[in-house]
C-alpha positions as CSV (number, residue, x, y, z in Angstrom):
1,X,153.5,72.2,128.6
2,X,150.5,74.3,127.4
3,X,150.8,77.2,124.6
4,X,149.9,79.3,127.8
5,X,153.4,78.5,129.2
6,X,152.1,76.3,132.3
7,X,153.8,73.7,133.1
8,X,151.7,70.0,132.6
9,X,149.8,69.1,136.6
10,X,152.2,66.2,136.1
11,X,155.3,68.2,136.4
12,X,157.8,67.0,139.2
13,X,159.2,69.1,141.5
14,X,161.3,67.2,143.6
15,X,159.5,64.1,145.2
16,X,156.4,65.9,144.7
17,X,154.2,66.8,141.2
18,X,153.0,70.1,141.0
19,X,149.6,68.5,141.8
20,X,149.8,67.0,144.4
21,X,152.0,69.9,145.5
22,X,149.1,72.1,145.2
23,X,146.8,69.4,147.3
24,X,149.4,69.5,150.1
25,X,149.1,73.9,149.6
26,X,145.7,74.2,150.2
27,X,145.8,71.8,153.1
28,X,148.5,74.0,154.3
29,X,145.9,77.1,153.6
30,X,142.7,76.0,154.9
31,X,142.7,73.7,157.7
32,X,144.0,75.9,160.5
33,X,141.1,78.7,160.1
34,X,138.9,75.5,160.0
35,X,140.0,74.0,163.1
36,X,140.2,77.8,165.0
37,X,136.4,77.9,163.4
38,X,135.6,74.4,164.7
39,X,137.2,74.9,167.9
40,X,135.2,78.1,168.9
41,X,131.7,76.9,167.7
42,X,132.2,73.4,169.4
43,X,133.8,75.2,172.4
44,X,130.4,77.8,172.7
45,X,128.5,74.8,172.7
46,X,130.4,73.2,175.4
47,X,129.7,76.6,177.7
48,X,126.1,76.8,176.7
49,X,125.5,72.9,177.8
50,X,127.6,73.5,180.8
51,X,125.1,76.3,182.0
52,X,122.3,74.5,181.4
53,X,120.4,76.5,178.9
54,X,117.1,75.7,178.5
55,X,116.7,73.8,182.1
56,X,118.3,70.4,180.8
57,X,121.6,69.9,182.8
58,X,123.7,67.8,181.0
59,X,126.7,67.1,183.6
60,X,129.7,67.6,181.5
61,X,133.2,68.0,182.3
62,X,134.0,71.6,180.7
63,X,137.6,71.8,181.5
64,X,137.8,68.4,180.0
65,X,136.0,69.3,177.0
66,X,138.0,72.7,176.4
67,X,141.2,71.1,176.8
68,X,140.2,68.1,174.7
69,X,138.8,70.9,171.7
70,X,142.4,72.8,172.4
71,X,144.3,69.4,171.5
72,X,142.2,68.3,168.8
73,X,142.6,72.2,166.9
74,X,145.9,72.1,168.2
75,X,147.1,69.0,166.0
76,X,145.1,70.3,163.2
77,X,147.0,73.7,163.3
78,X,150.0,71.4,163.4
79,X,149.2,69.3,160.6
80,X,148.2,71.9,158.2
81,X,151.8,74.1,159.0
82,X,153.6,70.8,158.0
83,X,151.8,70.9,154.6
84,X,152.7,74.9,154.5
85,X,156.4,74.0,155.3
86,X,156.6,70.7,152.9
87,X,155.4,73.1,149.5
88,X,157.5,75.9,151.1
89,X,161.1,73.6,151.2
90,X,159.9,71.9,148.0
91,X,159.6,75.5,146.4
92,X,162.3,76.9,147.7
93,X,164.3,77.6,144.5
94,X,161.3,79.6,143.5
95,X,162.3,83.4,142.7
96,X,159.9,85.9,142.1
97,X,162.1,88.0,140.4
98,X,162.9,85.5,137.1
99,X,161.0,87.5,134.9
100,X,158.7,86.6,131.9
101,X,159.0,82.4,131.2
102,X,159.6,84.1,127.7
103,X,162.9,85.2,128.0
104,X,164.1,81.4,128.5
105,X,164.2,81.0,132.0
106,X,162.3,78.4,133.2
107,X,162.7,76.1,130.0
108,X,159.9,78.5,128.6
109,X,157.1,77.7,131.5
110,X,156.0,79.8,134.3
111,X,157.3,79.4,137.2
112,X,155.3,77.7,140.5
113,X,156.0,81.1,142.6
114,X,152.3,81.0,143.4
115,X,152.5,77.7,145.6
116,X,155.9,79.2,147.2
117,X,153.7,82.3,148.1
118,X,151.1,80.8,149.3
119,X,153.1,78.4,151.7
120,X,154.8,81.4,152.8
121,X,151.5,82.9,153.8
122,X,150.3,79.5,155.0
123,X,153.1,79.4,157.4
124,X,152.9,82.8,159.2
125,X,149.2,82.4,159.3
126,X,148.9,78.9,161.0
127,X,151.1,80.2,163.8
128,X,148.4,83.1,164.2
129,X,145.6,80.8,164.2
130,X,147.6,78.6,167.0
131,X,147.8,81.7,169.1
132,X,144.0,82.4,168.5
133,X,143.2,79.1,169.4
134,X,145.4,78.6,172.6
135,X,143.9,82.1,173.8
136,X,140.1,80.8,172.9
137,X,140.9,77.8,175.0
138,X,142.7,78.4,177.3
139,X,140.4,81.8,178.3
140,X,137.6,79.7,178.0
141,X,139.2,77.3,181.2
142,X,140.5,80.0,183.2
143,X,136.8,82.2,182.6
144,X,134.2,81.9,185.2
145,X,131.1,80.1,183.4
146,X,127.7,80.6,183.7
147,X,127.7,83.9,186.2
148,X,125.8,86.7,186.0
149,X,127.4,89.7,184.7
């Protein structure tokens, strides 16, 4: 342990280490906006070679493609809400209100209530992003394409 109070990277908690504990958080974290970013860029590129911008016609299957995009972000969203939900249980005991590391709790370190948080957060907000990206898609496939307005 530091003079700080934090506890060493190599710290276990569980099966896990508080490193690669907070790996497996910011997979949890970041992946699902990645793959809802990914999925609507790739997806608006689908549309725009489907209407043949530019005069080149390129022939694709857009249906295909969306759905295809939807799986792909779809397992990704899964994925990174697995990550949220393994530093969440592994965390668990975690209670924000244990007070200053100072007053002996916590064998003098500070507690990991930051991971726990931000699993928590991870968790709600990878559902969100599923919705997002199940409405891009699945608008996307039930849209008409490449009409006038």
């Amino acid at each position: 342990m530091s003079e700080l109070g934090y506890p060493d990277p190599s710290t276990r908690v569980g099966r896990f280490t508080l490193r690669q504990l907070a790996v497996v958080q910011w997979i949890g974290v970041v992946v699902a906006p990645l793959a809802w970013t990914g999925q609507h860029v790739v997806g608006y590129g689908v549309g725009e070679a489907r209407c043949s911008v530019g005069g080149a016609s390129w022939g694709i299957a857009y249906d295909t493609w969306q759905l295809a995009i939807l799986a792909a972000a779809g397992l990704l969203v899964v994925v990174s809400e697995a990550a949220a939900l393994t530093v969440f249980l592994a965390t668990r005991e975690t209670n924000y209100g244990d007070g200053p590391p100072g007053e002996g709790r916590w064998g003098g370190a500070v507690p990991y209530s930051r991971l726990h948080f931000f699993a928590m957060a991870a968790m709600v907000a990878n559902v969100l992003f599923l919705a997002v990206i199940l409405l891009d898609s699945l608008g996307a496939v039930v849209n008409s394409l490449c009409v006038q307005s």
